[in-house]
N, C-alpha and C positions, 0 to 999 in steps of 0.2 A: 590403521589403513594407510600403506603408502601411496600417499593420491599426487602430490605434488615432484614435478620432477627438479631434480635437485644440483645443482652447482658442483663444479667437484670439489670443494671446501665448502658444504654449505653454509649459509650467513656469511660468508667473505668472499671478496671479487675472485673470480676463478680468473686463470692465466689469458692470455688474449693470444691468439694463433700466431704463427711468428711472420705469418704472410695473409694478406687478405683474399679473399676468392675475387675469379677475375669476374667482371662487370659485366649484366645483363647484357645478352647480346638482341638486336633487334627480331620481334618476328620471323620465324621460318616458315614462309607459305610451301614449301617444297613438303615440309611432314606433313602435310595435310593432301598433297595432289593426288588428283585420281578417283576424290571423293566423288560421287555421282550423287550429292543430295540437293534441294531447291532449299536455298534457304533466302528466298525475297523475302526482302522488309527487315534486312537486318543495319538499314543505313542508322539507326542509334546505336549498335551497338560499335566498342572499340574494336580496332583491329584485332588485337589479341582476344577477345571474347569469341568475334567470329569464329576463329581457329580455333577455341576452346569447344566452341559447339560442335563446329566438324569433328574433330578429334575423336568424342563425347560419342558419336554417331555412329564413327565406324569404328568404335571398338565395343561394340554392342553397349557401352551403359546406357545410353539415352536413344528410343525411337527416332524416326523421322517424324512421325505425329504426337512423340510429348513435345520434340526439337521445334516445330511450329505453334505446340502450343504457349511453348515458353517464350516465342519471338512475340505471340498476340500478348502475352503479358505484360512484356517488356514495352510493348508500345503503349501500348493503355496505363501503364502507371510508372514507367521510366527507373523503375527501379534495376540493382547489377543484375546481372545474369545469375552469379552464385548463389546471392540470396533466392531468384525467382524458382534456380534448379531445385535448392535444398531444401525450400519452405513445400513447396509444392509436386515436387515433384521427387522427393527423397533422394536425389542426388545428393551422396557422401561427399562431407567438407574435403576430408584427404585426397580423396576423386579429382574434385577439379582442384585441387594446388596442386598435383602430380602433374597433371596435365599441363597447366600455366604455365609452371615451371618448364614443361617441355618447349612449349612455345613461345617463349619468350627469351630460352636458354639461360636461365639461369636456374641455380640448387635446390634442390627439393629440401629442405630444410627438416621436416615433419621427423622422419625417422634418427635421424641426430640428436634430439633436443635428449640432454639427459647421459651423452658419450661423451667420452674425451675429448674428440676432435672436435666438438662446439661446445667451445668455451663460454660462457657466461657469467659481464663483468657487471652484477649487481650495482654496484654502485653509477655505474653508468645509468644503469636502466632510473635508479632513483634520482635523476635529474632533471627527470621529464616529471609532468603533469600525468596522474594519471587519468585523467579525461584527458589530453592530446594523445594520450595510447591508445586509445578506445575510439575515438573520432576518426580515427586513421588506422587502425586497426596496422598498428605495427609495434615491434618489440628490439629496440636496440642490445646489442647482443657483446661487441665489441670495439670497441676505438684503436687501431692501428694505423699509426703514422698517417696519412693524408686521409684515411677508409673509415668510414664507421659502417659495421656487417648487422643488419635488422632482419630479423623475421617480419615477413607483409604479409596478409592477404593477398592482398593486391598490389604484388610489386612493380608493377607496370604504372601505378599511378603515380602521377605528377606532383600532388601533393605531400607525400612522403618525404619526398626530396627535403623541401623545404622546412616542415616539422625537425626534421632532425636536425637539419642545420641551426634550425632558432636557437638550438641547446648546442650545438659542437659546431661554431661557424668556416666554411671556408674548407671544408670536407667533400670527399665523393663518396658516396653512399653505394654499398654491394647490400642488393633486396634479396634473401633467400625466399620462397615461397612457404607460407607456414599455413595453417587453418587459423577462425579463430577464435576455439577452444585450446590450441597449442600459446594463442597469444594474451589469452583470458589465465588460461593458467600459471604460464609466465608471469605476469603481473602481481597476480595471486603469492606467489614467491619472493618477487622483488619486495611487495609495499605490505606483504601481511600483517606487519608489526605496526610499519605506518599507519592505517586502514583501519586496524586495530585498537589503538591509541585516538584516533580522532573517530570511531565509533562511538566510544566508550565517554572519551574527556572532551570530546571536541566543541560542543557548548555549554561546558562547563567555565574551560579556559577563555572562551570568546564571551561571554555574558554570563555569570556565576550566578546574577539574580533571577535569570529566565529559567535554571536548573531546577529541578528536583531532589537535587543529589543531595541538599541539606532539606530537611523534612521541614523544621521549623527555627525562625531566623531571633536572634535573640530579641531584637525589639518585640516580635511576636509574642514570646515566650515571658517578657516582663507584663504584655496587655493582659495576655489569657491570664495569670497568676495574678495582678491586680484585679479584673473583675472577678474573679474567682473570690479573692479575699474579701472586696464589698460584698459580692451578693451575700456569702457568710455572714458578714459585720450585718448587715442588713436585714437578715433573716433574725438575728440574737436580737435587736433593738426592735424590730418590727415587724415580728412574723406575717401575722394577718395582712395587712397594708403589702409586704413586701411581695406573699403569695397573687395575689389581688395582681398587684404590677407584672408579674412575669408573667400569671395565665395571660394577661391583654397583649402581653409581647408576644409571646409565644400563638395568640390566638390570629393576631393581627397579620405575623409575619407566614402563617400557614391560609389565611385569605387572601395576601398579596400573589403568593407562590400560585395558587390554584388560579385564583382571577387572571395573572398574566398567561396561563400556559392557556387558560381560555381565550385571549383574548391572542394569543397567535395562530390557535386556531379557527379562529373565525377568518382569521387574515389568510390563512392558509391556504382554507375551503374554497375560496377565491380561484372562478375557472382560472383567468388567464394570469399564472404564475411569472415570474422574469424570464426564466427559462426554460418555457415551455416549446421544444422543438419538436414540431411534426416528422414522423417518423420517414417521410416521404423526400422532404427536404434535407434531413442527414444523409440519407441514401442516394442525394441528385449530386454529391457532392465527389469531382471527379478523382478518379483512384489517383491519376498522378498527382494531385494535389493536397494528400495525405501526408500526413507526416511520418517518421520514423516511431515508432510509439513502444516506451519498453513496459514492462507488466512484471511488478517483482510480487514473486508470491513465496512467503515463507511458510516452511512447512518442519514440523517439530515430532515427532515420535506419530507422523502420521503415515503410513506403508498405504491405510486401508482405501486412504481418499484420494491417492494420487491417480487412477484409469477416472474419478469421475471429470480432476481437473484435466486430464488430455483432450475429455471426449468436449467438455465446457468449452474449452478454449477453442478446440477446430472448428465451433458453430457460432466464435466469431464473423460480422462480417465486414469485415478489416482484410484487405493483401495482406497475407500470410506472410507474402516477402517483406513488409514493412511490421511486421511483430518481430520485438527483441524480448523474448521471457528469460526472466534469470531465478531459477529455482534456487531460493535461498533453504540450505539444511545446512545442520550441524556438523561437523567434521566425524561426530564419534556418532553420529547418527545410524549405523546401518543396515535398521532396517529400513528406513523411509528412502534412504541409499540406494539400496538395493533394487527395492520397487520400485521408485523411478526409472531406474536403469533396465531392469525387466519390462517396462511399456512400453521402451524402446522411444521414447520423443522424438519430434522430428526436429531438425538442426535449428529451427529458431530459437531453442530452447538450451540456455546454457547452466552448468552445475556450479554454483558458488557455494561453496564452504567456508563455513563461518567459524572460524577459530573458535576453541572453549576458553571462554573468560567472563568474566562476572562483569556489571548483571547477564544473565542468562534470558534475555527478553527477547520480544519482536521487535522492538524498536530497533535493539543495536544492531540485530540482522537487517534491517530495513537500510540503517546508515552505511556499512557495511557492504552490502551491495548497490548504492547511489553511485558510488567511482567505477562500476563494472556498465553501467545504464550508456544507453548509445545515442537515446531518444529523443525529440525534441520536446516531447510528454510523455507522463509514467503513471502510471497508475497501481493500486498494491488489489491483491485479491487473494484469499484465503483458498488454500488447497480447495476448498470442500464447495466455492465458491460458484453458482451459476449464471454469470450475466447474460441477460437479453444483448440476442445478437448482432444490435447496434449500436450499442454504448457505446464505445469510441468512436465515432462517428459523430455522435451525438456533443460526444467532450470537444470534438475537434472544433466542431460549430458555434457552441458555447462561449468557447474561447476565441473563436474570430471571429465574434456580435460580440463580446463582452465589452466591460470595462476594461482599459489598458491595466489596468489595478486587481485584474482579478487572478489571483493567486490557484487558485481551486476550486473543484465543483465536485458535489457529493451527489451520486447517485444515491437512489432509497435501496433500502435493504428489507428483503420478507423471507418469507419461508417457505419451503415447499412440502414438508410434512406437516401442515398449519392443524391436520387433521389426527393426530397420531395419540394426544391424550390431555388431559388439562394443562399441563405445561405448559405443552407448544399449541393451544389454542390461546390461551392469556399471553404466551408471548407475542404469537402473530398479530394480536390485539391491539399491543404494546407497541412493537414497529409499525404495524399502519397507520397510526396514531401518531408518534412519531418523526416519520419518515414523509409520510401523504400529508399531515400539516401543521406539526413543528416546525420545520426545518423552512419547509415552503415558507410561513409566515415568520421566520427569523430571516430569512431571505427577502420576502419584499417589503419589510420595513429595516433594510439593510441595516440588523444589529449581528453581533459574534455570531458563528456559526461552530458549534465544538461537532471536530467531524466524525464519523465515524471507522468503526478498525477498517475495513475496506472499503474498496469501488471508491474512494476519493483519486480525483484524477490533479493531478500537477503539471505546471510548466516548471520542468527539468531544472533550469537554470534559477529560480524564485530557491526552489525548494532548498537550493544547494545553497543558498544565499540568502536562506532562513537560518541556516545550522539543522537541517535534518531536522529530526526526530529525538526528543528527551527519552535516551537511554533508560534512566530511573522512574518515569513516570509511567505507570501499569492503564493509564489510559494515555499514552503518548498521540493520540490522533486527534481526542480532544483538547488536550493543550495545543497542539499544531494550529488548529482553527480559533482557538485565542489569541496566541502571539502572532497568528500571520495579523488579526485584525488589528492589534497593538500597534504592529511595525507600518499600520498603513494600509495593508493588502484589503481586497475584500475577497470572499469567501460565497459559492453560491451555490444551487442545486439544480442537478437537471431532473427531470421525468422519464427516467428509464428507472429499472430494476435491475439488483440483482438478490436471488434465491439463494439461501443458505440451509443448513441443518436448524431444525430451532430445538435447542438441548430440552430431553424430554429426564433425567434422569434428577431428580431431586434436589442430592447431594451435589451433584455435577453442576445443576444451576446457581445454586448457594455460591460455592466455588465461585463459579464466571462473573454470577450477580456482586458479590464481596469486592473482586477485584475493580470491575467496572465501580464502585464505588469509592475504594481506596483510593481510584487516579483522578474521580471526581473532587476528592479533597484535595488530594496534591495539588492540582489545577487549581483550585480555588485560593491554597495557601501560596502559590510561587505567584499568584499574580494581584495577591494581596501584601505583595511586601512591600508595595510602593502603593497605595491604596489613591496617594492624591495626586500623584506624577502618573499614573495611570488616565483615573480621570481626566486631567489636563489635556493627553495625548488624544483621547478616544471621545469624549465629551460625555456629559450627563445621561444621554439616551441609553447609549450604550454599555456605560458603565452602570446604569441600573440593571439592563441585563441580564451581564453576565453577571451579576450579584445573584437577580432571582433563579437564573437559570441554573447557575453553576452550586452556587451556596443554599439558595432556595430547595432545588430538586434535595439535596443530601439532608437540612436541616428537616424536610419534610419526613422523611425516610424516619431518622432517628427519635423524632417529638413524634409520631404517629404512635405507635406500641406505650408509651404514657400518657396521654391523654386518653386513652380507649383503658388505662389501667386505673387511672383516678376517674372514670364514667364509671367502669364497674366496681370500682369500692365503692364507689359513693350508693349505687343501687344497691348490691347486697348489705354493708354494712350502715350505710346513713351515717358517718364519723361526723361530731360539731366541726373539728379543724374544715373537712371540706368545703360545710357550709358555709362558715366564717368566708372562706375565701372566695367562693362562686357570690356572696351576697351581692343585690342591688343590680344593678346593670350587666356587672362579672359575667354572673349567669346566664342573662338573656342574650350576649355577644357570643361567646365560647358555644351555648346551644345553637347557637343559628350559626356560627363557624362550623359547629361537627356536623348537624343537620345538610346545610348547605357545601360545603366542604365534599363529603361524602356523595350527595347527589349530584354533584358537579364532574366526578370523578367517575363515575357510573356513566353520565353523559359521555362525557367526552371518551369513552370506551366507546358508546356504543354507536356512535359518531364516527370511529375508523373505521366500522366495517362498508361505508360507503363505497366509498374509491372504487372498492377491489369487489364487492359485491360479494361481501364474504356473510352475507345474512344468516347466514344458519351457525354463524361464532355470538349472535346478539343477544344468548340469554348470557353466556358466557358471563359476558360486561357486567351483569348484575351482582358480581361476586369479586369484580374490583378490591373492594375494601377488605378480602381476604386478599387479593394480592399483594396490596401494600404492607399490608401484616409481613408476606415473606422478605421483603423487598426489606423493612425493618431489621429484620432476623439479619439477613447479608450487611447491612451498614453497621450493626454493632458487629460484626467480625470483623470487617473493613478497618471500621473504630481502635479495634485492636490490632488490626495490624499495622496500623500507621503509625503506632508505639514501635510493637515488637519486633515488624519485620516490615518496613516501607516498602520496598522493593523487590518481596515476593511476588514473583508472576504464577498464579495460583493457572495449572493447566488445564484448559476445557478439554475435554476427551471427545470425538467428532467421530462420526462411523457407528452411532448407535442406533441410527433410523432404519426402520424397514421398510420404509419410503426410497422409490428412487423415482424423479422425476423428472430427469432432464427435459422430456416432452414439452414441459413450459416454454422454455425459450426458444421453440420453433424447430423447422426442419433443420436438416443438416446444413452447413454453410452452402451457398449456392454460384453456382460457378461465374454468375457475374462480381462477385465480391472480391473473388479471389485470383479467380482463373482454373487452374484444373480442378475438376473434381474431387473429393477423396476417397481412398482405395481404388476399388478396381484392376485396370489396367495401367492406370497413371505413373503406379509405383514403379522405382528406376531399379532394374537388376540389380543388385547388390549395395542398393541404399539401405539405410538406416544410421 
């Protein structure tokens, strides 16, 4: 697919024009006289916006009554005009650059990009930052003698000026008017490889011990093969004694696991959580005082889920003009391409394409689109994804009561087909459990928080200054919320939801569950290669933690399916060796471990269905201890993968419910949130 437009040499600086275009001329109120529209209350806006709006009017794309409605917008949340036209009122980007450019008199740039006569000197463009391209939303184009020639936005703005100069000082600057999908693209072009390269290597190179990309570190691989080789020595010299020892280890470190995950959830259960924000108080919170907020949502060989995320996302209730979504797909994607493109988004919504190059994960799409984000918060959401339609709002609050320290807040995750078959009843189980107080109670006894794949929300600038997201780690979200706690950051949860698919298909959960366990090791091994310079950093509380948490949950997984295999030898066959080793006390710990053990685990199932008042999932719970059986199944294939193929991202397949429920997260967006309506009448002639 030829998507990107290309240089006329492309990878090498094209020619630079041999004369620069002459310089934006001021405002012409004369193209506009004669208009007969009222537009009071446009003293925030710029001169030139004014005139953008009249223009807009009497060339039929925009009413006199969207034109009023967009001025009530612009006062209530001070956001540009362009954003306010194109979010809400599907005013086309090219629309208003044609226009500006009229008005301002300078070049319409848009239909050039990609000809002769606009040259394009790459290596210019790669001297800039590309977050200062993004913040300013401009594209340096050429450097001719005293002139540097950029694609803007908003070439009118004052700002630009000086970005450019930071990099080419003592310059006049010629602003052509571009959109900016024209100036997203562009960039796209300039740094792909850059982009590319530090998607991929970029905390590798910057911290090599925080990576994934080595599976296991040799000192590692000298411990595991020395205890390997005692426990042998040790088994030959003193088998009985030796079996005896491990059952107590093994029995101990599976009453630790269970006990602490009880004991966060007691913590949990706890009405008043840290951040607990009434839904009332997110909402008093004024539009102009919002921030710019981007939403990267990557989407992989999925066509089928893209109308649910448009329709999800519109019943945000966030200014539409303050959402930047950046649909992260693959380059060679196209069918999920395509349907995108067939839903037709509305312009807050931009297409990044992700180069093909290994690994082939979410993460490196995730990093990969971090230099495209505009926001002062981001947050990631999965195609398929339906948050409650004040989560960001919620995060925004979060984060101005929070700690100065707090890095992230993980909204909870559930399901909306909870009801579709034992699958997705035990999984709904599982995340309310989880999610309602897990998380809760690893938050208010502020220990590690390992986040989940979505609805974690970020301050923009932390994240980038984390190093993104581990490329090679197949849980990349739960490492994130280990190393943020490492470096310092703390990590917390809000009380919003969001609705996902919950995989009802067997095979397909094996799949997803495998993975989610694979990254649970890696996590556990990359932050165990420094096991006492860890501790030091994060202190004892915490570093028990994430031992029981992270190591605990996976070791629980894989000892589960043998202990229930030496219970049932022992009943059917009665072997001497077993008894040998259960003698004496052995036996009386290990029985009251699985007795106990087991019913604790039944409990704290039946214990999530409170929250959510999900009562009619509570026989369900009773059958736990087959679920951990499957749970077992997925961690030895994990097991082997972490040999065979570490960095396999094993594909969950999404679109197989026959559930749809958007209904959960409320009516449609409401026109105090946003400002206009959606559909209707609202829609601008010839937007899209």
């Amino acid at each position: 697919m030829n998507r990107r437009p290309e240089p006329d040499q492309p990878g090498t600086p094209a020619p630079a024009p041999d004369a620069a275009p002459p310089a934006a001329a001021p405002p012409a109120p004369e193209d506009v006289a004669g208009f007969d529209v009222d537009l009071s209350g446009t003293e925030g806006l710029r001169e030139e916006e004014r005139l953008v709006l009249l223009r807009l009017v009497n060339t039929g794309l925009l009413s006199e009554a969207q034109a009023a409605q967009a001025l009530a917008i612009h006062r209530r949340t001070g956001s540009p005009l362009l954003d306010i036209l194109g979010a809400v009122g599907g005013l086309r980007q090219r629309d208003y650059a044609e226009n500006i450019a009229a008005v301002t008199r300078s070049a319409f740039g848009s239909p050039l990009i990609g000809k002769p006569e606009l040259a394009i000197d790459v290596s210019l463009a790669q001297r800039y930052s590309p977050a200062v391209l993004m913040r300013h939303l401009f594209f340096p184009l050429a450097h001719t003698g005293d002139f540097v020639t950029v694609l803007a936005v908003h070439p009118e703005d004052a700002a630009v000026e000086p970005a450019v100069r930071a990099v080419v000082p003592g310059v006049d600057v010629v602003a052509l008017a571009a959109t900016e999908r024209d100036v997203t693209r562009l960039m796209d072009l300039a740094f792909q490889e850059r982009l590319t390269d530090q998607a991929v290597y970029g905390l590798v190179r910057a911290r090599p011990q925080e990576s994934a990309s080595r599976v296991f570190t040799a000192p590692q691989i000298v411990l595991f093969a020395a205890l390997t080789l005692l426990l042998l020595l040790a088994f030959l010299v003193a088998p009985t004694r030796t079996a005896s020892f491990v059952l107590v280890a093994v029995a101990s470190l599976y009453a630790l696991s269970v006990g602490f995950k009880m004991l966060l959830a007691f913590v949990g259960a706890m009405e008043e959580g840290p951040r607990r924000i009434p839904s009332d108080e997110a909402l008093s919170i004024p539009d102009a005082e919002l921030p710019l907020y981007s939403i990267l949502v990557p989407v992989y060989k999925e066509p089928e889920v893209v109308p649910t995320l448009l329709a999800a996302l519109s019943r945000l209730n966030y200014p539409l003009e303050k959402l930047d979504v950046l649909l992260l797909v693959e380059e060679d994607d196209a069918a999920t391409i395509e349907a995108a493109k067939a839903a037709n988004p509305p312009s807050f919504f931009r297409f990044i394409y992700i180069p093909a190059s290994h690994p082939r994960t979410k993460p490196k799409a995730c990093n990969y689109g971090l230099s495209f984000c505009r926001g002062e918060l981001v947050t990631i959401y999965d195609a398929e994804d339906i948050p409650e339609p004040d989560q960001l709002r919620r995060a925004v609050l979060a984060f101005r009561t929070g700690d100065p320290n707090l890095v992230c807040v993980q909204a909870a995750l559930n399901y909306f087909n909870s009801g579709e078959n034992y699958l997705t009843r035990m999984f709904t189980l599982e995340y309310s459990f989880w999610f309602d107080y897990m998380l809760p109670g690893l938050d208010r006894l502020k220990l590690p928080i390992p986040l989940g794949g979505t609805s974690n929300h970020f301050r923009l600038d932390r994240l980038r200054e984390l190093g993104g997201w581990d490329p090679y780690n197949v849980t990349e979200d739960a490492d994130l919320g280990i190393r943020a706690s490492a470096r310092g950051y703390t990590v917390g949860v809000i009380d919003s939801t969001t609705y996902e698919e919950a995989n009802k298909a067997p095979k397909n959960w094996i799949r997803q569950r495998s993975r989610w366990i694979k990254g649970y090791m890696q996590t556990w091994l990359v932050h165990n290669r420094r096991p006492l310079s860890l501790l030091r950093r994060i202190g004892l509380k915490r570093w028990l933690s994430y031992q029981f948490f992270i190591g605990g949950t996976v070791a629980t997984f894989l000892i589960n399916p043998l202990m229930w295999l030496l219970f049932l030898i022992w009943l059917v066959f009665r072997p001497e060796w077993i008894g040998s080793a259960f003698s004496g006390w052995v036996l009386y710990l290990c029985l009251l471990d699985f007795l106990l053990g087991n019913t604790l685990g039944v409990y704290l199932s039946m214990l999530a269905v409170f929250r959510r008042r999900l009562f009619s999932l509570t026989p369900y719970a009773m059958t736990t201890p087959v679920y951990w059986l499957m749970h077992s199944a997925a961690a030895y294939m994990a097991l082997w993968q972490l040999f065979t193929k570490p960095f396999y991202w094993e594909k969950t397949e999404h679109g197989l419910t026959t559930q749809q429920s958007l209904h959960l997260v409320g009516a449609a967006r409401p026109e105090a949130a946003g400002g206009l309506p959606a559909g209707g009448d609202v829609a601008v002639a010839g937007g899209g």
